[in-house]
PyMOL CGO cylinders between C-alpha atoms (Angstrom):
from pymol import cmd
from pymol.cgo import CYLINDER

trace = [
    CYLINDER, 103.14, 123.72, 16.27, 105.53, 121.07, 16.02, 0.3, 1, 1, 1, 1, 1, 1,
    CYLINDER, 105.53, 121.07, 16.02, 105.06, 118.31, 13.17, 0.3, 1, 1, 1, 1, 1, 1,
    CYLINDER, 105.06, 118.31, 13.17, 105.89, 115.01, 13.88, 0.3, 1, 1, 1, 1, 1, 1,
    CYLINDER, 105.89, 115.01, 13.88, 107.89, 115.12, 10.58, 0.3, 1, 1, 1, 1, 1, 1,
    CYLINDER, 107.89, 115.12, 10.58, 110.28, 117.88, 12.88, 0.3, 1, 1, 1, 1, 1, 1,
    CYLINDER, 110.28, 117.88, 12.88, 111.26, 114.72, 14.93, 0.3, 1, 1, 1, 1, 1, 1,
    CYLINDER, 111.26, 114.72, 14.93, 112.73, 112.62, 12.76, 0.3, 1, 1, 1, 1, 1, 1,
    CYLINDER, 112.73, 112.62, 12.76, 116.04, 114.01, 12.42, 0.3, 1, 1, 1, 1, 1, 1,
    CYLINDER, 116.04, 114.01, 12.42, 116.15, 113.77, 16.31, 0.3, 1, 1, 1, 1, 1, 1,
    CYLINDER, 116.15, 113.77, 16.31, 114.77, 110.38, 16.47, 0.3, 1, 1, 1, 1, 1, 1,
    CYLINDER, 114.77, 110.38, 16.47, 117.85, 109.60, 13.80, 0.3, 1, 1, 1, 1, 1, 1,
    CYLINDER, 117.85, 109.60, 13.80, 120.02, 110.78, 15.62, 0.3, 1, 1, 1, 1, 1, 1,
    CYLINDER, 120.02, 110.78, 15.62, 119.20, 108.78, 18.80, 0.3, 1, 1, 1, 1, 1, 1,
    CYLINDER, 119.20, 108.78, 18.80, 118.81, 105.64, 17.04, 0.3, 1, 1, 1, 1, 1, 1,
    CYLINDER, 118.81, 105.64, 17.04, 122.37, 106.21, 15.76, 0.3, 1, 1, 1, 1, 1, 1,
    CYLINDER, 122.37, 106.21, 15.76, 124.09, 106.70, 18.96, 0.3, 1, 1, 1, 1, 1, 1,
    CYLINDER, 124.09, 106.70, 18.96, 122.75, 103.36, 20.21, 0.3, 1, 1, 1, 1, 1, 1,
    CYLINDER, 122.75, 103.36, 20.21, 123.33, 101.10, 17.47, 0.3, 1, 1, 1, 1, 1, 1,
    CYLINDER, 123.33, 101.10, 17.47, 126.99, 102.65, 17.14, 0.3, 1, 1, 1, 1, 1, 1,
    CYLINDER, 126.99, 102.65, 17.14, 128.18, 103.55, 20.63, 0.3, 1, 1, 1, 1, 1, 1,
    CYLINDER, 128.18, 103.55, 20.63, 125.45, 101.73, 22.98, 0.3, 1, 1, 1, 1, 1, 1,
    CYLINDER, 125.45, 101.73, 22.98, 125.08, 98.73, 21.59, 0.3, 1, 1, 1, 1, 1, 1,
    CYLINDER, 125.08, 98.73, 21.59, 128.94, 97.54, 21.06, 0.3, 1, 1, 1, 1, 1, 1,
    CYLINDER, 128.94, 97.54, 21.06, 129.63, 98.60, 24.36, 0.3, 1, 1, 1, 1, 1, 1,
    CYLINDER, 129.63, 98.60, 24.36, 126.97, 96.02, 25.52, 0.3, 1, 1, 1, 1, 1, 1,
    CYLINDER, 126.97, 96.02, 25.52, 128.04, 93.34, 23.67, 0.3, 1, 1, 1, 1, 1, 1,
    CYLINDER, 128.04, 93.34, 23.67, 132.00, 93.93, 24.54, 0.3, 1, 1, 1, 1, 1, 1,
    CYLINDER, 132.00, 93.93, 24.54, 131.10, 93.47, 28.34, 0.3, 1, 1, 1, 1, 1, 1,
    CYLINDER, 131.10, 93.47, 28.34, 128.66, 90.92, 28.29, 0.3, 1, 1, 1, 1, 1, 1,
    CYLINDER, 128.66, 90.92, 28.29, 131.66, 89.03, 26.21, 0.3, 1, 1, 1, 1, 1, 1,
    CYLINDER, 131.66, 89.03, 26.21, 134.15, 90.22, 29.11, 0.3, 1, 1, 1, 1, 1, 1,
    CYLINDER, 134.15, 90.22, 29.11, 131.77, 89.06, 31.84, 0.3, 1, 1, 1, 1, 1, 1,
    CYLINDER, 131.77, 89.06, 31.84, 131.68, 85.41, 30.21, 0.3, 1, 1, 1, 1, 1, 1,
    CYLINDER, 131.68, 85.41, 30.21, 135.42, 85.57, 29.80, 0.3, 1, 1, 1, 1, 1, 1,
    CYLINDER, 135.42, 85.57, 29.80, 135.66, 85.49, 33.14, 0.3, 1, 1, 1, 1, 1, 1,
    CYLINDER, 135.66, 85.49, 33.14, 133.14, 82.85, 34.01, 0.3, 1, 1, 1, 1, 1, 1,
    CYLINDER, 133.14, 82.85, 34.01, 134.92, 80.50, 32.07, 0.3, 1, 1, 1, 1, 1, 1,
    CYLINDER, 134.92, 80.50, 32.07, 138.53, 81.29, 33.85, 0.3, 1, 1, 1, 1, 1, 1,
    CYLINDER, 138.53, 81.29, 33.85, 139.36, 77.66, 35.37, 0.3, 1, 1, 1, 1, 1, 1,
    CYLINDER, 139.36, 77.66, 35.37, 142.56, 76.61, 37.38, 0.3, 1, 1, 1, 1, 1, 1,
    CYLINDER, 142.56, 76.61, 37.38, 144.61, 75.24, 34.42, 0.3, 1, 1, 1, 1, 1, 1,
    CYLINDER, 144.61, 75.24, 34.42, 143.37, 76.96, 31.48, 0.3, 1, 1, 1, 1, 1, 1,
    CYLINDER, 143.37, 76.96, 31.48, 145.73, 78.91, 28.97, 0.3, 1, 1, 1, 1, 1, 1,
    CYLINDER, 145.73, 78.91, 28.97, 145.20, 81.95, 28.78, 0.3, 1, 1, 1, 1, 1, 1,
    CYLINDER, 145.20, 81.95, 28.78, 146.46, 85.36, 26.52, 0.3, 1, 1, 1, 1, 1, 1,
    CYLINDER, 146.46, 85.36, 26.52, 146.09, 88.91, 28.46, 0.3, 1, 1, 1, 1, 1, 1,
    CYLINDER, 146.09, 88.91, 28.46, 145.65, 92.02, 26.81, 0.3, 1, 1, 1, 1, 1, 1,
    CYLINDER, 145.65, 92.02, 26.81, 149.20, 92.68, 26.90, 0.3, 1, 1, 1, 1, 1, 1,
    CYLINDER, 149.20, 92.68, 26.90, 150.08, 89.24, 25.17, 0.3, 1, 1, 1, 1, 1, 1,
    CYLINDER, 150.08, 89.24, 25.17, 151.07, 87.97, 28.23, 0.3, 1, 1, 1, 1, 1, 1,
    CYLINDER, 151.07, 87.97, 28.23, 150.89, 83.89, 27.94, 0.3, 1, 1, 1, 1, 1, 1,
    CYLINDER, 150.89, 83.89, 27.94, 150.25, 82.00, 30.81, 0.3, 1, 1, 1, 1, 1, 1,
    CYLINDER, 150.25, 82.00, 30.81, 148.52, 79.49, 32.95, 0.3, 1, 1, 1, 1, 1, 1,
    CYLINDER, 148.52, 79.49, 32.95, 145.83, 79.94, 35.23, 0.3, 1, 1, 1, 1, 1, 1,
    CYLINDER, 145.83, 79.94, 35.23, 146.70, 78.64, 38.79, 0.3, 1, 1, 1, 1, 1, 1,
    CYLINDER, 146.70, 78.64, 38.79, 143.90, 81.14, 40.58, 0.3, 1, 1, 1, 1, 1, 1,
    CYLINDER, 143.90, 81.14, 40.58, 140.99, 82.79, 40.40, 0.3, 1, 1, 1, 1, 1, 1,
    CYLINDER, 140.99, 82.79, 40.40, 139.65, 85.19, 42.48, 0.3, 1, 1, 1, 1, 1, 1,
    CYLINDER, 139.65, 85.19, 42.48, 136.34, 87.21, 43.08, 0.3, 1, 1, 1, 1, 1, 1,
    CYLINDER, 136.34, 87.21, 43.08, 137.62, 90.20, 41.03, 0.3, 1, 1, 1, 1, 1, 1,
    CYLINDER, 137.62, 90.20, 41.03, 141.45, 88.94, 39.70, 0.3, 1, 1, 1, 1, 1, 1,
    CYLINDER, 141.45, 88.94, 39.70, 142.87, 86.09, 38.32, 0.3, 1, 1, 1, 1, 1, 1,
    CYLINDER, 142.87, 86.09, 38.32, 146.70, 84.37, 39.22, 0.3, 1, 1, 1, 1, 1, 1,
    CYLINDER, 146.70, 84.37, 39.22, 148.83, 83.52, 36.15, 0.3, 1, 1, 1, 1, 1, 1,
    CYLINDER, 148.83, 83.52, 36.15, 151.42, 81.66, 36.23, 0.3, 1, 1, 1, 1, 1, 1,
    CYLINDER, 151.42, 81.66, 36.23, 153.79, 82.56, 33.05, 0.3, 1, 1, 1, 1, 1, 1,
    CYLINDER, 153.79, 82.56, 33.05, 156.52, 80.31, 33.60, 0.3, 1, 1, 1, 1, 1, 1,
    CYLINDER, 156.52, 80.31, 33.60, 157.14, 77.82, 36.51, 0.3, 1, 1, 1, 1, 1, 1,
    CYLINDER, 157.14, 77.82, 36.51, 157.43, 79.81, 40.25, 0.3, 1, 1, 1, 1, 1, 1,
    CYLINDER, 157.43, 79.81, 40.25, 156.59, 82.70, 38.46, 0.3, 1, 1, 1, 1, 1, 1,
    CYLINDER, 156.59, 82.70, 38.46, 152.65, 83.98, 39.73, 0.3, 1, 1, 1, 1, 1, 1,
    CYLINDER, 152.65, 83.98, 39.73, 151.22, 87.38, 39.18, 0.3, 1, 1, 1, 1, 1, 1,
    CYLINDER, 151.22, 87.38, 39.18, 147.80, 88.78, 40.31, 0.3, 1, 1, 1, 1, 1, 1,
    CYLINDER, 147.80, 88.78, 40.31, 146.01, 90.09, 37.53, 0.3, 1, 1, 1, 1, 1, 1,
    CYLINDER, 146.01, 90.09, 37.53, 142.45, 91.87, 36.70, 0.3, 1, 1, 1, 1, 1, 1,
    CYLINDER, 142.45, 91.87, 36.70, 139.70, 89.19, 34.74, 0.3, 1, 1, 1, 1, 1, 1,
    CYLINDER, 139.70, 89.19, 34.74, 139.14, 91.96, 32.49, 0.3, 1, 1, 1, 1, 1, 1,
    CYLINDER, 139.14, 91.96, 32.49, 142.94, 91.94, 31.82, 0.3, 1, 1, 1, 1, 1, 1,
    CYLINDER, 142.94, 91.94, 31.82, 142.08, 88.10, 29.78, 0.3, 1, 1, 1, 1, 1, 1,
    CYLINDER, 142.08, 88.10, 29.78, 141.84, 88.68, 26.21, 0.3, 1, 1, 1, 1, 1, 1,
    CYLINDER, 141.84, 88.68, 26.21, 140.92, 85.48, 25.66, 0.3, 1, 1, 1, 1, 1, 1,
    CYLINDER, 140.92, 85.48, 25.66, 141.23, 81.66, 26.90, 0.3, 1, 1, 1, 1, 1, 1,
    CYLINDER, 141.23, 81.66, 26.90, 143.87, 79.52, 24.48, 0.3, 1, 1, 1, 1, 1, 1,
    CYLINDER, 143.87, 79.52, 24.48, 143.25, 75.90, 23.65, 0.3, 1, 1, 1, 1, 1, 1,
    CYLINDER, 143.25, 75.90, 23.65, 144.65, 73.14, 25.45, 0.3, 1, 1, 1, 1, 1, 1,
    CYLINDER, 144.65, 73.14, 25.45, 147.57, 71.26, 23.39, 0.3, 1, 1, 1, 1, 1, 1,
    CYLINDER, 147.57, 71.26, 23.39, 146.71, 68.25, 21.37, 0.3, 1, 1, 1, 1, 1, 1,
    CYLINDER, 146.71, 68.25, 21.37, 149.42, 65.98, 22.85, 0.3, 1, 1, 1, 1, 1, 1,
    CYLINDER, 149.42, 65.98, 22.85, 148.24, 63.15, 20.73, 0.3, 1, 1, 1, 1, 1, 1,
    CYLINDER, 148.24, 63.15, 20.73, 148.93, 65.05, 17.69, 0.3, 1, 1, 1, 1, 1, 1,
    CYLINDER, 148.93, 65.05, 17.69, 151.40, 63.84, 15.65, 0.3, 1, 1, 1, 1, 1, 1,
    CYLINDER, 151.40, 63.84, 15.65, 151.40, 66.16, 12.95, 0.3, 1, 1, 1, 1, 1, 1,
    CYLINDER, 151.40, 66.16, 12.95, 154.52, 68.30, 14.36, 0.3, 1, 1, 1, 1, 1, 1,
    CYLINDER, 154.52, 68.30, 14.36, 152.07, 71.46, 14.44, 0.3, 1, 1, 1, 1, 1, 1,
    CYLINDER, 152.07, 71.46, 14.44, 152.45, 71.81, 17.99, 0.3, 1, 1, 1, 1, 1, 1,
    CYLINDER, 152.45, 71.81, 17.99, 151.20, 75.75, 18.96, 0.3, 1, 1, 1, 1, 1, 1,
    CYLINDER, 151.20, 75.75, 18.96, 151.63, 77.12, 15.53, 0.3, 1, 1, 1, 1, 1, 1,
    CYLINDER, 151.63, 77.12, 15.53, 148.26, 74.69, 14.76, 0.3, 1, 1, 1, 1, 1, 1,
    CYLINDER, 148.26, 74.69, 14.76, 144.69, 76.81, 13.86, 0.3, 1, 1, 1, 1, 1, 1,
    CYLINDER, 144.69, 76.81, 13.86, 143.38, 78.16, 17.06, 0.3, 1, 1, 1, 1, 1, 1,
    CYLINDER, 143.38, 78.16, 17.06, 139.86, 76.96, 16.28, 0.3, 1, 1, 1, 1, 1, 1,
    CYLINDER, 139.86, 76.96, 16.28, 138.87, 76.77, 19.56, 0.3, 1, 1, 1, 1, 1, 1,
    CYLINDER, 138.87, 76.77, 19.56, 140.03, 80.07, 20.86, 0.3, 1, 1, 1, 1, 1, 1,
    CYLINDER, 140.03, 80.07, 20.86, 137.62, 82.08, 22.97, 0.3, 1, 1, 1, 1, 1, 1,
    CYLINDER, 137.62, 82.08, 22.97, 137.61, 85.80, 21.92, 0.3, 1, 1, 1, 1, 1, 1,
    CYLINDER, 137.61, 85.80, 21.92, 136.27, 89.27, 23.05, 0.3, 1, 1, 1, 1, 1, 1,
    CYLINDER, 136.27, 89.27, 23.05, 137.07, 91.50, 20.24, 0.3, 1, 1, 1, 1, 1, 1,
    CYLINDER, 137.07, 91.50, 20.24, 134.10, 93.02, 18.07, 0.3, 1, 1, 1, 1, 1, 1,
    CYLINDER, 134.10, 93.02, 18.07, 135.11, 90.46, 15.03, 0.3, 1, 1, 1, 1, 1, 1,
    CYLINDER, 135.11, 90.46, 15.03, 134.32, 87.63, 17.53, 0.3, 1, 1, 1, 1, 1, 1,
    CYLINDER, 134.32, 87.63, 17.53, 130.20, 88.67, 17.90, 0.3, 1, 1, 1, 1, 1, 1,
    CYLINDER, 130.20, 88.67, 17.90, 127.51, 88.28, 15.83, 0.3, 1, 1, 1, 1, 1, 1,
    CYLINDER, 127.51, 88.28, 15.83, 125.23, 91.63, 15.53, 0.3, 1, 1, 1, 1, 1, 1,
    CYLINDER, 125.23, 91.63, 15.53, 123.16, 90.64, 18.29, 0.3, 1, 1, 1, 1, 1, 1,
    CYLINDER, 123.16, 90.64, 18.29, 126.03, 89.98, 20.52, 0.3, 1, 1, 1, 1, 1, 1,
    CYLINDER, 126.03, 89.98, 20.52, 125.99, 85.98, 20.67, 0.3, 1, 1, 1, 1, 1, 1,
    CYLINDER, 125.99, 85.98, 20.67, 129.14, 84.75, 19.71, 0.3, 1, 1, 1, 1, 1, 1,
    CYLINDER, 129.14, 84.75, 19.71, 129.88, 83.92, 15.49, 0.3, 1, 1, 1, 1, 1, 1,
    CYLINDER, 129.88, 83.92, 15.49, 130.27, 80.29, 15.39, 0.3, 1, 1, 1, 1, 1, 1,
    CYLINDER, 130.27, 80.29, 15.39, 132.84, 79.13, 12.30, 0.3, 1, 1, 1, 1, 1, 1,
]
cmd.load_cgo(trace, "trace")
């Protein structure tokens, strides 16, 4: 007969391939999916690639960028790495874009709490 105490090592086991592989992969898509929720016509936005660029589309499934002005390329949502912050024009400061990116939405591991909400600064 089979102890319950036999099970352990399996239950282990199972528990560690959800809190390691499951779990992270959860949390990385749910973070991708509202990524791409918050893709507006205008927003700044950094792809995977590093591709800067402007958002002048968005489509069921892609998103247009427009890089530089004339210039627009269809591109996958999960191809966004993350949404930049808009310019503080009234800024006088001289920082310009090398200022803290404080407001910079992100979809790396770093950017998630354990439960998957995102790690507010």
């Amino acid at each position: 007969m089979d102890s319950p105490a036999q099970l352990v090592p399996f239950v282990l086991i199972i528990l560690a391939f959800y809190l390691l592989i499951i779990r992270p992969s959860r949390n990385r898509q749910r973070a991708q999916q509202r990524l791409g929720e918050q893709l507006a016509v205008g927003a700044r936005v950094m792809t995977t690639s590093g591709l800067f660029a402007e958002v002048v589309g968005v489509e069921d499934d892609g998103v247009l960028l427009s890089p530089a002005p004339g210039v627009t390329m269809r591109w996958t949502k999960a191809a966004v790495a993350r949404i930049l912050p808009e310019p503080d024009l009234d800024d006088d400061s001289g920082e310009g874009e090398t200022g803290t990116n404080d407001d910079v939405v992100d979809v790396t591991d770093d950017a998630l709490d354990s439960d998957g909400t995102e790690r507010s600064t």
